[in-house]
Structure formats: structure tokens, C-alpha cells
C-alpha positions as CSV (number, residue, x, y, z in Angstrom):
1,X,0.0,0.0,0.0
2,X,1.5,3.2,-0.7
3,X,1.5,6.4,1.9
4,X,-1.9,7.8,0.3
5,X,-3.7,4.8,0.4
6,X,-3.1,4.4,4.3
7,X,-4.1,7.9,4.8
8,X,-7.2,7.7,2.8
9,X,-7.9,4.4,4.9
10,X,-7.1,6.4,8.3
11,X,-9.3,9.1,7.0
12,X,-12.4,6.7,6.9
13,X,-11.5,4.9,10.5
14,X,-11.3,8.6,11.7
15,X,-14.7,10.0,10.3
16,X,-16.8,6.1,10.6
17,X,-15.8,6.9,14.3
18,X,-17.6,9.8,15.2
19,X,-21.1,8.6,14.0
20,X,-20.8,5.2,15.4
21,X,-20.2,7.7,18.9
22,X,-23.7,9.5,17.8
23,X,-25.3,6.0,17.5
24,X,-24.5,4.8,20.8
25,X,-26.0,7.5,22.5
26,X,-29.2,7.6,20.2
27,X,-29.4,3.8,21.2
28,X,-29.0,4.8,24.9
29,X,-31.6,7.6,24.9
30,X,-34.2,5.4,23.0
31,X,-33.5,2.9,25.7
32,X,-34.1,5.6,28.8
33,X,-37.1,6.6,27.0
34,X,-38.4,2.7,26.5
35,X,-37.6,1.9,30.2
36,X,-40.0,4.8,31.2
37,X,-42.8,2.9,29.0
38,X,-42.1,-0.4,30.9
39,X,-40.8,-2.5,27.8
40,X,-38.0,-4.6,28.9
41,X,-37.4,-6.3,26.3
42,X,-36.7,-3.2,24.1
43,X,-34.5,-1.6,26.9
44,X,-32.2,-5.0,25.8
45,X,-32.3,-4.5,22.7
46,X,-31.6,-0.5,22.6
47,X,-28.8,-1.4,25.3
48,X,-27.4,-4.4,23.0
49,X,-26.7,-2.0,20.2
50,X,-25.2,0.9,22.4
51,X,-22.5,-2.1,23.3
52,X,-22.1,-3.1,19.6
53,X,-22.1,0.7,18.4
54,X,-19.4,1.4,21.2
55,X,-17.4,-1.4,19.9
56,X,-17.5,-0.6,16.4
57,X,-16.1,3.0,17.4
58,X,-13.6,1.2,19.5
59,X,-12.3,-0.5,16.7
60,X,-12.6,2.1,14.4
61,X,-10.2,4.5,16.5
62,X,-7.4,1.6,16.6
63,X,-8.0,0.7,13.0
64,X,-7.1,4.5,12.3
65,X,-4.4,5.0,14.8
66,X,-2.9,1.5,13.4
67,X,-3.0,3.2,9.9
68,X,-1.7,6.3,11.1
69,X,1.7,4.9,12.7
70,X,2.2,2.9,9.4
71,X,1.4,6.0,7.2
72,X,4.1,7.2,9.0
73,X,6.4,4.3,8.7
74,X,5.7,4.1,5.2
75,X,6.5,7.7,4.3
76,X,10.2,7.1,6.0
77,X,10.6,4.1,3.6
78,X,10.1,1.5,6.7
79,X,7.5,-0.1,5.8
């Protein structure tokens, strides 16, 4: 891969971070709002895919700090 093509890719892992961020918390204000209706079963559910969205940003942050250290390696020929 040349030196573009890892910052292109660090570029998406930064960006696809922040909305993953914005889904977790949707997922855990639609969850507040289903535990005051009483429905347990959502309040799972809502609190499921707050986990998963906070994992995806999780992985999505190292993914682009990953790419970032071997953008830099690969603009000093180390790579």
C-alpha cells in the first residue's frame, strides 16, 4: 500500500468513528425513553446495540491510529 492509500484508509476509521459515537448515544436515549414505558425487552435491545455501536467505534479509532503509525512508517521508507 503506498502512503496515500493508508491515509485515505485512516481518514475513513477517523470519520466512521464519530457517527458510530452519535449512535451509541441515540441507542441509549431510545433505551431511557423505553424503560419509562415499561418495555423490557426493548430496553435489551436498545442497550445491545449501544455495546455493539461502542465497539464498532472502539475498533474504528485503533483501525485509524494503526493506519496512522504505518502511514508514517511508510512515508520514511520502513515499511
Amino acid at each position: 500500500m503506498t502512503v496515500t492509500q493508508h491515509l485515505l484508509l485512516f481518514a475513513v476509521c477517523a470519520i466512521g468513528a464519530y457517527p458510530t459515537l452519535l449512535a451509541s448515544e441515540l441507542w441509549t436515549r431510545i433505551g431511557l425513553s423505553e424503560a419509562e414505558h415499561g418495555n423490557a425487552w426493548r430496553v435489551r435491545l436498545c442497550l445491545a446495540l449501544h455495546y455493539l455501536a461502542g465497539a464498532l467505534s472502539a475498533i474504528l479509532l485503533f483501525g485509524g491510529l494503526f493506519e496512522a503509525g504505518r502511514a508514517a512508517l511508510a512515508a520514511f521508507g520502513l515499511v
